[in-house]
C-alpha positions, -999 to 999 in steps of 0.1 A, spaced: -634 46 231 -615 49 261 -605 88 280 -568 94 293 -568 122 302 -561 151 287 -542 141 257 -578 127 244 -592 97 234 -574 64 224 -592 34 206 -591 0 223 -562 -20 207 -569 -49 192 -551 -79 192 -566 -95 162 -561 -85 128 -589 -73 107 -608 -93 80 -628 -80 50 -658 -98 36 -626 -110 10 -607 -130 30 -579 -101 29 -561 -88 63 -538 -62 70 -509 -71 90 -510 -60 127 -481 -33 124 -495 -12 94 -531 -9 109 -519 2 143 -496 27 134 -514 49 113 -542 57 141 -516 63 165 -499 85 147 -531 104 140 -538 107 179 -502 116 190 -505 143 160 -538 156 172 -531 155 216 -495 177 206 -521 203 185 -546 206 218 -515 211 242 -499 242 220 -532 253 217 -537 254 257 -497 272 259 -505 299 236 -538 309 259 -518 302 288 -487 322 272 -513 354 262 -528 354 296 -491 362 311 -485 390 289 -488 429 306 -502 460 284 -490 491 292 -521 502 314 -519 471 332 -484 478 343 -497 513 353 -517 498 376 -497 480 396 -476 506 401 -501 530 413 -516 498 433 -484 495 447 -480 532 454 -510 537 471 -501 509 493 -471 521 504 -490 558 511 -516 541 533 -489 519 555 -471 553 560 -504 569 572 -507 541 597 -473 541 610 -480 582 614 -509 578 629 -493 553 655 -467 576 663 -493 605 668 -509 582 694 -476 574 714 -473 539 696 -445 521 680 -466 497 659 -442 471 649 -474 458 626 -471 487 607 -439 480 607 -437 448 592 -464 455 568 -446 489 551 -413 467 548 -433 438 529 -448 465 507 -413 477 501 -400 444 494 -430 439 464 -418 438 427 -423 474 416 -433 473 371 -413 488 353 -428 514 334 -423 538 307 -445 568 324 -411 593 340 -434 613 361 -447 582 377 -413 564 381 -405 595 402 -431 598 422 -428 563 429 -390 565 436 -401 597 460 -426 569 475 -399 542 481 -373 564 494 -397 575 523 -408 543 530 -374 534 533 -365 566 556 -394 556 585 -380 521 584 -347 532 593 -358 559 612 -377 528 630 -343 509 635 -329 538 648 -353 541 678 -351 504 682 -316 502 689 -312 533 712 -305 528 747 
């Protein structure tokens, strides 16, 4: 028995045909295509078996998606803190910068929660103010 991979096993071919005790053989072409039907059948079965898992694992619940979003939030909040806290300090932090406009950049979840969308929109639309309010100070002369 021979591995390859991971479609399974395969059975070493043979190139003779097989005798009985009886003096009977089967013909080359009927006893080699049955197993390899068999073994095609059974390496398709293990692959849909792997997609399905594979296709589960992708899926989002609700709380999941509620997550992120507050993840994502919460992300935003603290690179806002540090570009306040820069500013307090007499600092244009062009880190801080660069980090808040990645964060703004992230995929936000959609989710069903209202009060959170809002709060999140509230989030997004600040961010977005100190990044222009950023520009602004950048292009003065």
């Amino acid at each position: 028995m021979k591995v390859v991979g991971p479609n399974g096993v395969s059975t070493p071919a043979s190139t003779r045909p097989t005798r009985s005790a009886s003096g009977f053989s089967l013909g080359q072409t009927a006893a080699s295509s049955a197993p390899a039907a068999t073994t095609a059948s059974a390496a398709t079965g293990g692959v849909s078996d792997v997609s399905a898992l594979m296709a589960l694992q992708g899926v989002e619940g609700p709380l999941e998606k509620r997550r992120r979003a507050i993840r994502r939030g919460s992300g935003l909040l603290d690179r806002l803190d540090e570009i306040k806290l820069a500013l307090l300090n007499g600092d244009a932090d062009e880190g801080a910068l660069d980090r808040l406009a990645r964060s703004l950049r992230e995929e936000r979840a959609a989710d069903d929660d209202k009060d959170l969308g809002a709060l999140l929109d509230q989030i997004d639309l600040r961010a977005s103010v100190e990044l222009a309010k950023a520009e602004m100070r950048r292009n003065r002369p």
